[in-house]
C-alpha positions in Angstrom: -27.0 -9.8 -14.2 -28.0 -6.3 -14.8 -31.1 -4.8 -13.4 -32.0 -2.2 -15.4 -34.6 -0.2 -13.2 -33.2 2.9 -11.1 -33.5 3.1 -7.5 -33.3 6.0 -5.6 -33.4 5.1 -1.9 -33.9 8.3 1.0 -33.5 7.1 4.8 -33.6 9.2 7.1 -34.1 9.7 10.7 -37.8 11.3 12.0 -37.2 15.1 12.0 -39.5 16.0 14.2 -38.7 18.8 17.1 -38.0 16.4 20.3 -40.6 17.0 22.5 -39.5 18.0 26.2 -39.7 15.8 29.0 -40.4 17.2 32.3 -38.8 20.5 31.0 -35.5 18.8 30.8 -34.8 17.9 26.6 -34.2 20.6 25.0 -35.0 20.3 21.1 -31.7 19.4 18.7 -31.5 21.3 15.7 -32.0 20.1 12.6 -28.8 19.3 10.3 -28.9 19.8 6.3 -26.6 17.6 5.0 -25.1 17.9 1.0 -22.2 16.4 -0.2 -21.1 17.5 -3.6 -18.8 15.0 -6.3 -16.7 18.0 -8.2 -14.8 16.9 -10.9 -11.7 19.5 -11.6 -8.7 20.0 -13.1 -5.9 18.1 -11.4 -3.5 21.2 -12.0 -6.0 23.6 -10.3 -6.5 21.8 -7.6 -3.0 21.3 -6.8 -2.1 25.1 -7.4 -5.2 25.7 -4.8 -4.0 23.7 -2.0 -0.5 24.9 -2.8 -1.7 28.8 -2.7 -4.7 28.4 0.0 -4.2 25.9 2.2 -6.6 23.4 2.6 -9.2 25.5 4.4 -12.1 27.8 4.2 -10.3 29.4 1.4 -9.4 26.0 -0.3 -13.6 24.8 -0.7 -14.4 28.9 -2.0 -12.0 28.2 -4.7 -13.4 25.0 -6.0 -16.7 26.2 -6.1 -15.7 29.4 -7.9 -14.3 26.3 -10.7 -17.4 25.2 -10.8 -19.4 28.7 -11.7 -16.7 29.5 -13.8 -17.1 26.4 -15.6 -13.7 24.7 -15.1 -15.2 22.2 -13.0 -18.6 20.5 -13.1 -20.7 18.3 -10.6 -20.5 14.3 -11.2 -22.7 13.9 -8.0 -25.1 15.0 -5.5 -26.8 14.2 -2.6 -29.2 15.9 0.2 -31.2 16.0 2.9 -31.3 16.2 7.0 -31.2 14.7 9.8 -31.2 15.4 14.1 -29.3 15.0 16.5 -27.5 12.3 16.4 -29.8 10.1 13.9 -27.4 8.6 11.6 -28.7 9.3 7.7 -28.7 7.0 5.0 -28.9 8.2 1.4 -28.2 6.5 -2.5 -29.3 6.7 -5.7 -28.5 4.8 -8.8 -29.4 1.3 -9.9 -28.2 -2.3 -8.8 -26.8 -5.1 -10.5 -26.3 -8.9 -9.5 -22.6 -10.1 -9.2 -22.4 -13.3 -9.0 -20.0 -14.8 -6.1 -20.8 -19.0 -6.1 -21.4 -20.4 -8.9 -22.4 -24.0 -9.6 -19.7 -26.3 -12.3 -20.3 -28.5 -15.1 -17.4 -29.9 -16.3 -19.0 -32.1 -19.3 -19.6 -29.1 -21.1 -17.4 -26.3 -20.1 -20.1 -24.0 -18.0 -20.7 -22.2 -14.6 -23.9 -21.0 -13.6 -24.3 -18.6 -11.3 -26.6 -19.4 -7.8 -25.8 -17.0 -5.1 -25.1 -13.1 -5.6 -24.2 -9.6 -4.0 -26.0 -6.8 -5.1 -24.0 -3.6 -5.9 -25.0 0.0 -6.1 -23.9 2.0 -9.2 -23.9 5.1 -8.3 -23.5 7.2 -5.4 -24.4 6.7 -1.4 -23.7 8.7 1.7 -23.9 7.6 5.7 -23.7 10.7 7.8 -24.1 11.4 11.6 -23.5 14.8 13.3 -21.6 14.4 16.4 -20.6 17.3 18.6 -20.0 21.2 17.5 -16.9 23.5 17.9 -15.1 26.4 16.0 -12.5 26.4 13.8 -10.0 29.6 14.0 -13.7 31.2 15.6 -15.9 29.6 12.8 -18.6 27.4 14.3 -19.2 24.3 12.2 -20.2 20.5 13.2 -17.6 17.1 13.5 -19.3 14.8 11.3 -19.0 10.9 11.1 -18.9 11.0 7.3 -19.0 7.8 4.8 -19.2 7.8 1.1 -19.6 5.5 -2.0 -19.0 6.6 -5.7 -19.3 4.4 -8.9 -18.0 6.1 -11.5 -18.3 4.1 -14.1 -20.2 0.7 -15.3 -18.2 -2.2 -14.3 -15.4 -3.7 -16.9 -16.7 -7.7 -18.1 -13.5 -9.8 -18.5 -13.4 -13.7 -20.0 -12.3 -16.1 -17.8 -11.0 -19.6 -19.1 -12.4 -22.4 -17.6 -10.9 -25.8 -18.1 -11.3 -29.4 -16.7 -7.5 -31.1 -17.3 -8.8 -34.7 -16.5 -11.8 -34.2 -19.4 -10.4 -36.4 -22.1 -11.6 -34.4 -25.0 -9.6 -30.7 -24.6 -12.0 -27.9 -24.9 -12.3 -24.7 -22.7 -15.3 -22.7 -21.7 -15.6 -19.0 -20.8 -16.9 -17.5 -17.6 -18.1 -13.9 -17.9 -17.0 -11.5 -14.8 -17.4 -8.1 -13.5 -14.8 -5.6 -12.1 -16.2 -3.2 -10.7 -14.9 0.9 -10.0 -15.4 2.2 -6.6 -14.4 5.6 -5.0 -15.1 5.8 -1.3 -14.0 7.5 1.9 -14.4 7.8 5.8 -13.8 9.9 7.6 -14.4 11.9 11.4 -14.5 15.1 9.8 -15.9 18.7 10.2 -17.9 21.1 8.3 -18.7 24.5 9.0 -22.1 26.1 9.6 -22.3 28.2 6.6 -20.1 27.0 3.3 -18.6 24.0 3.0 -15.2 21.7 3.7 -13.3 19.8 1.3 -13.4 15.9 3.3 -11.1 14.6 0.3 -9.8 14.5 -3.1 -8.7 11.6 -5.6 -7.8 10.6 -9.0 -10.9 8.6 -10.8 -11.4 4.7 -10.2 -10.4 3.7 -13.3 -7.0 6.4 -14.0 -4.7 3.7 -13.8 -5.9 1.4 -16.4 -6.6 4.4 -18.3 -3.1 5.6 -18.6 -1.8 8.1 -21.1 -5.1 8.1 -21.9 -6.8 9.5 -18.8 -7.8 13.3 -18.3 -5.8 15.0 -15.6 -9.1 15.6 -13.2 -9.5 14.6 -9.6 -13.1 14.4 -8.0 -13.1 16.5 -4.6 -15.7 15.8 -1.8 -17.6 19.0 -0.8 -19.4 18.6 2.7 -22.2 20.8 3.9 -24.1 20.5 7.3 -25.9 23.4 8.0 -27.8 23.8 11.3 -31.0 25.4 10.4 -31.1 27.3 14.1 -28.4 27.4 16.0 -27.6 24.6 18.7 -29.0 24.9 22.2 -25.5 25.1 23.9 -23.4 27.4 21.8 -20.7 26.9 19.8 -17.2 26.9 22.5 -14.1 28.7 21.7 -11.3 26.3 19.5 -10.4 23.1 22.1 -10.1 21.0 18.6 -7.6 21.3 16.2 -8.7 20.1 12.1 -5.9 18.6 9.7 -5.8 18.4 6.2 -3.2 16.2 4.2 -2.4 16.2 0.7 0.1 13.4 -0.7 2.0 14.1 -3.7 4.5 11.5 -5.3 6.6 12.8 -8.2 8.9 10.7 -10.8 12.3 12.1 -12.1 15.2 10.3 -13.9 17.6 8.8 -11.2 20.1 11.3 -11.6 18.0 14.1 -11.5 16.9 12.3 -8.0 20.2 12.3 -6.6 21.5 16.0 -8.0 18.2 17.1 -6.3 18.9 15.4 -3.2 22.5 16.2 -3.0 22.1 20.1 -2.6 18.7 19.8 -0.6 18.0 22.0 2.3 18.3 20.0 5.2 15.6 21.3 7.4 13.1 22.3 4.7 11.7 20.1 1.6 9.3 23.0 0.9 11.3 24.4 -1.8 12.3 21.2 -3.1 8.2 20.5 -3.8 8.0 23.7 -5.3 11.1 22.8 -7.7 9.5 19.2 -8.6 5.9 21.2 -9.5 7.8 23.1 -11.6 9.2 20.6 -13.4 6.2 18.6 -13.6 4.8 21.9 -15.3 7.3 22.2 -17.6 7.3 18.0 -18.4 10.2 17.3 -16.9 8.8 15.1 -13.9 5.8 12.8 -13.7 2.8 12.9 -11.3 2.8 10.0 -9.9 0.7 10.3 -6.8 -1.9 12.8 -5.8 -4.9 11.9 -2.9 -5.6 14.2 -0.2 -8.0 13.5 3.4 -9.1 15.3 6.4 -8.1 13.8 9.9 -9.2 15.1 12.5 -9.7 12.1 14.9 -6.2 10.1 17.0 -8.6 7.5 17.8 -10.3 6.5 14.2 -8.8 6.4 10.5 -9.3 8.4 7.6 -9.6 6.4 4.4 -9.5 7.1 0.8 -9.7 4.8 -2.0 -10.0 5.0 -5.6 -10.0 1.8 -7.3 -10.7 -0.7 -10.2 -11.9 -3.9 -8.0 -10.3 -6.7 -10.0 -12.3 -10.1 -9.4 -10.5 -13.1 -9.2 -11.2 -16.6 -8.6 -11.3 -17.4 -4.9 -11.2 -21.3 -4.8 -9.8 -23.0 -7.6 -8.0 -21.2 -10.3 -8.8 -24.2 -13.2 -12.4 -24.1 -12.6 -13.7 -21.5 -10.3 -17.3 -21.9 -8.5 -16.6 -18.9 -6.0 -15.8 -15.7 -6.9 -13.9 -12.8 -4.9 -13.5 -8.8 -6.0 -10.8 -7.6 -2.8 -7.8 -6.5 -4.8 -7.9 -3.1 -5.9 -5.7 -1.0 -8.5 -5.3 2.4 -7.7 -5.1 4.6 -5.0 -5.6 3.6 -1.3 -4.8 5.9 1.3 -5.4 5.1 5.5 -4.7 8.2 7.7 -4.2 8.3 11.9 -3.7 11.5 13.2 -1.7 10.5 16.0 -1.1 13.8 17.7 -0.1 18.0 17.0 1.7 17.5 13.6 1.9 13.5 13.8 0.4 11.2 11.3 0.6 7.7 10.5 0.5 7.2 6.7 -0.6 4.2 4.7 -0.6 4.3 1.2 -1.3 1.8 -1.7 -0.8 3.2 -5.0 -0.5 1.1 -7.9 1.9 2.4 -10.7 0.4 0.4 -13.5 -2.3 -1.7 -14.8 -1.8 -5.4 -13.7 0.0 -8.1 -16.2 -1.8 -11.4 -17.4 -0.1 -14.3 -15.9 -1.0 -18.0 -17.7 -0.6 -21.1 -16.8 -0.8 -23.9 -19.7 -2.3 -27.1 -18.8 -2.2 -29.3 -21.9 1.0 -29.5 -23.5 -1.4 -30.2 -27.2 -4.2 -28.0 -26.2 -3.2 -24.6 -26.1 -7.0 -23.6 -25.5 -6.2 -25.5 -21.9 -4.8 -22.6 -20.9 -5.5 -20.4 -17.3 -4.3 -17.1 -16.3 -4.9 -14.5 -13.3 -3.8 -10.9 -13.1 -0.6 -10.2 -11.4 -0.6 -6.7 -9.6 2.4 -4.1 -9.2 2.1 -2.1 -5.8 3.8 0.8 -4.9 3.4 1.1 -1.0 4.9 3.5 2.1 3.5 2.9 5.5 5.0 5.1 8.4 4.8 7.0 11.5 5.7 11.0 11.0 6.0 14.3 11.8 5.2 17.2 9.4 7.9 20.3 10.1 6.4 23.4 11.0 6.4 25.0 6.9 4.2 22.1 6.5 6.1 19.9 4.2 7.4 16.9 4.1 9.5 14.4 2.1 8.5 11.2 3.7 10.0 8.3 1.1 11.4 7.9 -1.9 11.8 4.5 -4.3 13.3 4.2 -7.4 11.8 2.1 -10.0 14.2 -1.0 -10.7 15.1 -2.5 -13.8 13.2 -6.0 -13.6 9.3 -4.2 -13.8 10.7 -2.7 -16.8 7.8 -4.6 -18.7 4.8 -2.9 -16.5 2.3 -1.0 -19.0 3.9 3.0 -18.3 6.4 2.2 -16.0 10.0 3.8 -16.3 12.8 1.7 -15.1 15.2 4.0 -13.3 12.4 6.7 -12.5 13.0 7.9 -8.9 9.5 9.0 -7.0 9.7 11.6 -4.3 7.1 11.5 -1.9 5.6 14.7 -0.3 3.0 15.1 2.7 1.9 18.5 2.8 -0.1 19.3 6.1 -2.5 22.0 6.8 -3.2 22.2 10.2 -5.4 24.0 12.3 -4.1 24.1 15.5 -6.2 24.4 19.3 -4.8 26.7 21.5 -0.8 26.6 21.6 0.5 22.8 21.6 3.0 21.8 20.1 4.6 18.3 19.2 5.7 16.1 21.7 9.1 15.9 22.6 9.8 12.4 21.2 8.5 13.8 18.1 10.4 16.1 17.3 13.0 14.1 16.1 12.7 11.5 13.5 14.9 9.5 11.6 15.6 9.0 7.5 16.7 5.4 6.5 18.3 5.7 3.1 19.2 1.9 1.6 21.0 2.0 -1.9 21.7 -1.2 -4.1 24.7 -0.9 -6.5 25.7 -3.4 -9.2 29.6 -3.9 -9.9 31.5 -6.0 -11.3 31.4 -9.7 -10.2 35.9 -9.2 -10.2 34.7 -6.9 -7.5 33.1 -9.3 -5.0 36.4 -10.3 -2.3 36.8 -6.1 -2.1 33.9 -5.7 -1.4 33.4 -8.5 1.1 36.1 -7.5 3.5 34.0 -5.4 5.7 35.1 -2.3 6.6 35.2 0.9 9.7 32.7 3.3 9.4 34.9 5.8 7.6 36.0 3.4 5.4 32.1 2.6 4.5 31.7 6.0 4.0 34.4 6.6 1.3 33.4 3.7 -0.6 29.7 5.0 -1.0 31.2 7.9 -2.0 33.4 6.6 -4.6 30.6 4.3 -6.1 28.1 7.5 -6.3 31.4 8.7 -8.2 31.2 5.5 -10.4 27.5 5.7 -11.1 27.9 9.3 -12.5 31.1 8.1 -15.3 29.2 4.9 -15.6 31.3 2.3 -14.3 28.7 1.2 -11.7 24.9 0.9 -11.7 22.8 2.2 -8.9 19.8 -0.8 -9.3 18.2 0.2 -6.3 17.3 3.1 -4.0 14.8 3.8 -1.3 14.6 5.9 2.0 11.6 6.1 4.4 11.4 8.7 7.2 10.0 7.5 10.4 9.9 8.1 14.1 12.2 6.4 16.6 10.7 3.1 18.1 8.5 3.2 15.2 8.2 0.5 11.8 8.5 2.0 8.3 8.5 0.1 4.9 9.0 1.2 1.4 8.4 -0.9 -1.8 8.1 -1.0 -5.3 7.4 -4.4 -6.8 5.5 -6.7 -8.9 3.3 -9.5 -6.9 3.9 -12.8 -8.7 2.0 -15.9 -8.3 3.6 -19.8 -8.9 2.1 -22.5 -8.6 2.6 -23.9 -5.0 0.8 -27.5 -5.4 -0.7 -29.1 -8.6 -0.4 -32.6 -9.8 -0.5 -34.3 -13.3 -3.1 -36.4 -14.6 -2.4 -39.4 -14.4 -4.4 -40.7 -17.0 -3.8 -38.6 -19.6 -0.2 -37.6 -20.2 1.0 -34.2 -20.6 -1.9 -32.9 -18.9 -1.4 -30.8 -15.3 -3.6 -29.9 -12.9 -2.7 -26.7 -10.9 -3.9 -26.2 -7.5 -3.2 -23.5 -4.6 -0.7 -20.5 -5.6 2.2 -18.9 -3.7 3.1 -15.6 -4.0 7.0 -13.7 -4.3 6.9 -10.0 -4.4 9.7 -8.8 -6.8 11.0 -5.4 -7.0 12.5 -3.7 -4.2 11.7 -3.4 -0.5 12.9 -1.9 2.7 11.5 -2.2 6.1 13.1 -0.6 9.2 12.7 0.4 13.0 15.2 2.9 14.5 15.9 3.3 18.2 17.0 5.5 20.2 17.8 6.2 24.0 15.2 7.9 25.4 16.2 11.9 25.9 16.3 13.9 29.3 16.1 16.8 27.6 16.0 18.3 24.1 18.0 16.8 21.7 21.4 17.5 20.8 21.6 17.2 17.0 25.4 18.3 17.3 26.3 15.0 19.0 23.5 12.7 18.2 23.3 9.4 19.9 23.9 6.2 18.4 21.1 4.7 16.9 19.9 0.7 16.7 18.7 -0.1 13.4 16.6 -3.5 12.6 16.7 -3.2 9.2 15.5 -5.9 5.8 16.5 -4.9 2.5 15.3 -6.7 -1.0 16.2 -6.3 -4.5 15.1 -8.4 -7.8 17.9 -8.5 -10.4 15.2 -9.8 -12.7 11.8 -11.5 -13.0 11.6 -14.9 -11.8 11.6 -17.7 -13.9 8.7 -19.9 -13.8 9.0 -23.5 -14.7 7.6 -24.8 -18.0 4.6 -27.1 -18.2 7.5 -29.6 -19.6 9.6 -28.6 -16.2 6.8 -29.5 -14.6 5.3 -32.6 -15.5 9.5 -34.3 -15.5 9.3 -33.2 -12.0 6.7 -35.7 -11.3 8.2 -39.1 -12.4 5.8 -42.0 -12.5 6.6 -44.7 -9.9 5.1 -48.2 -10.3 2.4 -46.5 -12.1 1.3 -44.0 -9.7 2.4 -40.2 -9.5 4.4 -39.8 -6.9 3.4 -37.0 -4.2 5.1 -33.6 -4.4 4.6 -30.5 -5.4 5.6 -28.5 -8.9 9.3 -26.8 -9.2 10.0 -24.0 -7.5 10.7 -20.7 -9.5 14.1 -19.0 -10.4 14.4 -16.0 -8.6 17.1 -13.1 -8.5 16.8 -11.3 -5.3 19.3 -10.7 -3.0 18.2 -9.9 0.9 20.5 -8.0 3.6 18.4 -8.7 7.2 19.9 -7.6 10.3 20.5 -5.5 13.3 23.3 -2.5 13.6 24.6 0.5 15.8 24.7 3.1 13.6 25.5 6.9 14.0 23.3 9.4 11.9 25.0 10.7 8.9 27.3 7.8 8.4 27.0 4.9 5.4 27.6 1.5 6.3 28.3 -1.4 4.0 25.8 -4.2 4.4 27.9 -6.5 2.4 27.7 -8.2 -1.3 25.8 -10.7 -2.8 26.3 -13.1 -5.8 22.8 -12.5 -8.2 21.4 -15.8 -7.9 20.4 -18.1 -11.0 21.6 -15.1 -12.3 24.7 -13.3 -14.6 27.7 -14.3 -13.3 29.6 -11.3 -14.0 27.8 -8.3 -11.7 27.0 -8.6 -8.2 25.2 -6.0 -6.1 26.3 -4.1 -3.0 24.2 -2.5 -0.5 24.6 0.6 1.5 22.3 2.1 4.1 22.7 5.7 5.7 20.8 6.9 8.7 20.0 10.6 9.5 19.0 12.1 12.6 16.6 14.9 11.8 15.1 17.5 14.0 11.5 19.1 13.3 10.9 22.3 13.2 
């Protein structure tokens, strides 16, 4: 599948001086395009955008890593272009991956017949687009597109089985995963030095674990005009942003004492307190990505993966092939207006776990299995206070991924956008921005004795007592906070926060027939476990500023979900009994449906910001009969500053 020849590939648009017409062109400069791969100490570069912004200042200091020899180059790339030519650059070599494949069942192979072909390596799509200054610096916006392969794809074995073939036996399909680090972006660059477009962990720092070496790779961007432009560069009517998300792990009570005395109109000095601990090993980096948006009408995206391939017909005997789920870190920025982002970010907290499926009940090489990935998501609208900072979600890790390769059950992750912003002129945020709203949903497990107290609901003050008497209990131990998660949004707007494992079942199969104890699966469902919470807030629109002394009552559509504990999937023997043999035909159906444990709260409320309401309990179901879980949510009204 390899090819083992390297190909470097150099398009580029003519660079020749446009020649006038009439006396009306006038000749467009030519553009000399770099981008730079630097490879550097996660701390440092953390510590940089923490001291210098994400500026000028910001791309100075990595390159002074570099000559200093505390950062090095992975990749490079160069050349020119004109006006508004697009250029096309790669280098590296290509390999085959194979994507339909053709089955022979008699003896246990698939052959390959119809490929992609993949760059390893690096690539870059660039086109200049129009100039303006940045705090007086003249630079270019740049439509910007890169590719980086880290490393040679990852082969994995894949089992392939035929259940009907009388004679068991299994044969092995050999697949590639591939690593991939790419980003998009409408960005800018100035004329002289460069611009930092991005920054990411490595493709493959998931799987790698305790293992992997605290570096992220930063994207440098040069495009130099080599005169300068006909119609000069104007005074600032743009305004450049620069985002850096930072998720950080801490025991659950560390969470809550930190949240308890936290400065209500500032996280700033709440990020500086988790850095320090992280420095001093008592908190875990969890998250770290940053991307330039400059653009409200196109996305910035970031992503730095391990492309898992997976079977994308049948998962007994595949003959097509798909490589669309990614594990690591994917990030999608809009910057919606002054200050105002819409976030969406993917990070996987741990490498995914090997699901099988057993399809002979005397053949244990008969045996199938995909991988099963754990996502840990936040997708909101926002607005980044004034300081810059801003503690847009947190979710605690429950109990039931306790078995997820470095994962800490009870770990609580705070995540931070930091903004760097360069405003035009003297906007500001828009009024209906400059509020925004903090939904807070907790889960508690209590005692199951418990349950008729706690299903009388109660007022609003009475709500609020309990949750204060149960945060009482979680401290002496006589109740368990199992769940925790709060996602900060603007009114009108949809936000959801999750931490869960994606589990497949088997949604349709059927036995064979002629050859007992033998099963057949066929398409898969899918149940997230974990916990989730979705919400929109509204509020009546304001005639003037808001009054955070009196705020108004606020309509929350909320859905809450929490796993007591993994599913329980039926056994081949579960199974097959729930097929029984009719006349001597298999009657049509489809294969039992798994156990699960999770307990929802869906609904719509008035709430008033600052005060806990009771959503109710719930029994665990198929589960132990002597705790059941209660769940609170708490709204705040926050004003931005």
């Amino acid at each position: 599948m390899m090819q083992n020849c390297t190909v470097i590939i150099l398009l580029a648009a003519c660079l020749s001086a446009a020649t006038p017409v009439c006396g009306k062109a006038e000749a467009q400069p030519i553009m000399e395009v770099r981008q730079r791969i630097i490879r550097a100490p996660e701390s440092a570069i953390i510590e940089a955008v923490m001291t210098h912004g994400q500026g000028a200042a910001f791309a100075a200091e990595v390159q002074r890593m570099v000559t200093a020899g505390e950062a090095h180059e992975v990749s490079s790339l160069a050349g020119a272009t004109q006006g508004d030519s697009r250029l096309q650059m790669e280098t590296g070599k290509t390999i085959q991956w194979p994507w339909v494949c053709d089955e022979n069942e008699d003896n246990f192979t698939s052959t390959p017949t119809d490929f992609f072909s993949v760059l390893l390596g690096s690539s870059l799509e660039v086109a200049a687009r129009k100039s303006y200054a940045i705090r007086n610096e003249p630079g270019t916006e740049v439509a910007w597109a890169m590719h980086f392969s880290p490393r040679d794809p990852t082969t994995l074995e894949w089992p392939l089985v035929w259940p009907a073939k009388k004679e068991p036996g299994a044969g092995i399909f050999k697949q590639q995963d591939l690593y991939e680090e790419r980003l998009t972006v409408i960005g800018w660059a100035p004329a002289s030095g460069s611009s930092v477009l991005g920054f990411m962990r490595p493709a493959d720092h998931v799987e790698m674990g305790s293992r992997r070496e605290a570096v992220l790779d930063v994207i440098l961007a040069e495009a130099h005009p080599q005169s300068a432009p006909a119609s000069s560069n104007q005074p600032a009517t743009e305004s450049l942003a620069n985002v850096m998300l930072l998720g950080l792990g801490v025991s659950s009570e560390d969470a809550q004492t930190l949240l308890e005395s936290r400065d209500i109109l500032s996280d700033h000095s709440l990020l500086k307190d988790l850095l320090q601990r992280q420095r001093a090993g008592k908190a875990t980096l969890r998250v770290v990505a940053g991307l330039q948006a400059t653009s409200p009408v196109y996305d910035s995206d970031l992503e730095s993966i391990r492309r898992h391939s997976r079977p994308a017909d049948t998962i007994v005997f595949p003959t097509s092939w798909e490589c669309d789920t990614g594990v690591g870190t994917q990030l999608r920025i809009q910057r919606k207006a002054i200050r105002t982002l819409v976030l969406d970010l993917m990070q996987s907290p741990c490498p995914p776990r090997q699901q099988t499926w057993q399809c002979a009940k005397n053949s244990p090489e008969m045996t199938i299995w995909r991988p099963q990935f754990y996502e840990q998501s936040v997708r909101t609208t926002t607005t980044v206070p004034a300081d810059g900072v801003s503690l847009i979600a947190i979710i605690r890790t429950p109990e039931c991924l306790k078995d997820g390769e470095g994962l800490a059950p009870g770990e609580t992750m705070l995540l931070f956008a930091r903004l760097d912003e360069t405003p035009a002129g003297t906007k500001d945020i828009a009024p209906e921005a400059a509020a925004q709203l903090e939904g807070e949903a907790m889960v508690f497990e209590v005692l199951a004795k418990e349950f008729d107290s706690w299903n009388t609901m109660g007022s609003p003050t009475e709500d609020q007592s309990r949750l204060e008497k149960l945060l009482f209990r979680v401290k002496e131990g006589t109740a368990t906070l199992a769940g925790h998660a709060v996602v900060k949004t603007l009114p009108g707007k949809a936000a959801t926060v999750r931490m869960v494992y994606l589990m497949e079942y088997c949604a349709e199969g059927d036995p064979v027939e002629e050859i007992p104890g033998r099963f057949w699966p066929g398409a898969m469902g899918m149940i997230p476990v974990g916990t989730a919470w979705a919400i929109t807030a509204e509020i009546p629109s304001p005639t003037g500023p808001f009054d955070f002394s009196a705020p108004p009552s606020v309509t929350l559509t909320y859905k809450l979900s929490h796993d007591a504990a993994f599913p329980r999937l039926p056994t081949l023997d579960e199974t097959l009994k729930h097929f029984p043999k009719v006349a001597g035909t298999v009657e049509a159906g489809s294969p039992p449906d798994p156990v699960e444990f999770k307990a929802t709260w869906e609904g719509k409320k008035q709430v008033k910001s600052g005060q806990a309401i009771c959503l109710g309990v719930r029994k665990i179901p198929g589960g132990d009969d002597s705790k059941v879980h209660v769940a609170f949510v708490r709204l705040t009204l926050k004003p931005v500053r």
